[in-house]
C-alpha angles and dihedrals in degrees: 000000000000125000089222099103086204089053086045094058100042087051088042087052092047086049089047085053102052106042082042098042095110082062089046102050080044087056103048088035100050099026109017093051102042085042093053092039086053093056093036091057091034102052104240124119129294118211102042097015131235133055125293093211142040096266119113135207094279099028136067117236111272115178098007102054123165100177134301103299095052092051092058112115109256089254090048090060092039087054102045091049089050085050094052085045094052093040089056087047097045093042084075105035093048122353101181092072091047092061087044090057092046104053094046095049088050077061091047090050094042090054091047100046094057091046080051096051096044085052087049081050100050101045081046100060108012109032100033099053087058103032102087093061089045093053093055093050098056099039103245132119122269088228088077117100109260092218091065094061106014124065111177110166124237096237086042085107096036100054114001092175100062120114092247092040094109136153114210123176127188120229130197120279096251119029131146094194104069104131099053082054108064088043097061086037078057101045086051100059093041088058092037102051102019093236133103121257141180132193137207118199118233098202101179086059095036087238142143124220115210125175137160107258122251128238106290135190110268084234105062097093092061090042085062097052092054090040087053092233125120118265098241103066114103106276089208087074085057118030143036127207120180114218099255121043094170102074116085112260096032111143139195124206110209102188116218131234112254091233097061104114095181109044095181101075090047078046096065098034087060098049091045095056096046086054102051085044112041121045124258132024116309123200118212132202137162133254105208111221120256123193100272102047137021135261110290126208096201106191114198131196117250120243106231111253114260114254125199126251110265093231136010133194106214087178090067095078103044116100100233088056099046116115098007123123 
């Protein structure tokens, strides 16, 4: 035996190993397999267990991310390793199938690839310029991925006035500021995108609203101030114009706040601002509220008052002056 006390204790392990090798060859039978089998079926690593991210067996990785195969959900990278074993076995059971899978899943990948890329593109030049800004108003890192909490559509900027052209923004599970929030969410997008917006909060979902504002009366910043609402609410919830105020009978319905308590004063306000801002002479009256829908103030368009004729010839019409000259 060597002297060396490191050499004593290599040749003291190999001789360990070989008098104990029935226990080794237990332990790696009856531990290391099913261990490796476990990790294999349930998508974690294989080599030192476990997952590298913050993803699970059933979701992707959201805030820790190490590159797409570690991101995959645990059942997506048990999948894809049952596929490679079965493709080896089929390659030599029947190889035809196996070109054929393969071809069709290159066109898989191509297609997903360039959906990849135009995501990539459009995080790239549409979310991230105005991330930044989102993320501080709702009080989460920046580090965060913009996908997870902002949605902006592609053909947003084309068209912001489509139906599907919709802004949404996440916001956090508990927060008792939700309102400043979506005005200053609100404020962003008018100075981002030069347009005026407006959002509504969904706060079962957690989500923000945000939409480009319809045509709206010119009076209906100075309707809100008599109504005693703030201006940026959506006139249509409010208010209703018909498309031509010139014409005589036209009405508009100004619907009341359930709180006023003296509707004659709001009466007369209202009447006094249609009629300084629409031509002619408008009527008011009030629409008591019923149990089903609230007070109305209907302005209608006054008919002009009919004036006579400036001169009539009763003769005209007499039989013994018809047809003379």
């Amino acid at each position: 035996m060597s002297s060396n006390p490191i050499t004593t204790g290599r040749i003291g392990r190999v001789v360990y190993d070989l008098r104990h090798w029935k226990l080794t060859i237990f332990v790696a039978v009856v531990i290391g397999i099913p261990t490796l089998v476990f990790r294999f079926v349930s998508g974690r690593n294989i080599i030192v267990g476990g997952r590298s991210t913050d993803a699970t067996f059933l979701r992707p990785a959201t805030s820790v991310r190490r590159g797409w195969w570690n991101d995959l959900p645990g059942y997506a990278r048990a999948g894809l390793r049952c596929a490679v074993i079965a493709g080896f076995w089929l390659w030599f059971v029947w190889p035809e199938l196996v070109i054929t899978l393969l071809c069709l899943e290159l066109v898989v990948v191509g297609l997903s690839s360039c959906r990849r890329i135009r995501d990539l593109m459009h995080e790239r030049t549409v979310l991230r310029p105005v991330w930044p800004a989102v993320a501080g108003i709702i009080g989460i890192p920046e580090s965060e991925p913009p996908t997870r909490w902002l949605d902006i559509p592609r053909n947003y900027q084309a068209d912001p006035t489509a139906l599907d052209a919709e802004i949404t923004v996440g916001l956090r599970p508990a927060d008792a500021d939700d309102e400043r929030r979506v005005r200053d969410l609100v404020t962003l997008f008018n100075q981002r995108f030069g347009a005026a917006h407006h959002g509504r909060v969904d706060y079962a979902a957690r989500l923000v609203h945000i939409r480009v504002r319809p045509g709206e009366p010119y009076c209906w910043p100075a309707v809100a101030n008599v109504l005693g609402v703030s201006a940026s609410e959506m006139a249509d919830d409010w208010m209703t114009v018909p498309d031509s105020t010139d014409e005589p009978g036209s009405r508009i319905v100004i619907t009341l706040p359930s709180d006023v308590v003296n509707n004659v004063p709001i009466r007369e306000d209202l009447a006094r601002t249609i009629n300084q801002q629409f031509p002619g002479e408008w009527a008011s009256k009030v629409i008591p509220a019923t149990a089903q829908a609230p007070a109305l103030v209907v302005l209608t368009h006054k008919h002009p008052p009919a004036t006579p004729p400036t001169y009539v010839d009763f003769l005209a019409e007499h039989p013994d002056y018809q047809g003379v000259n």
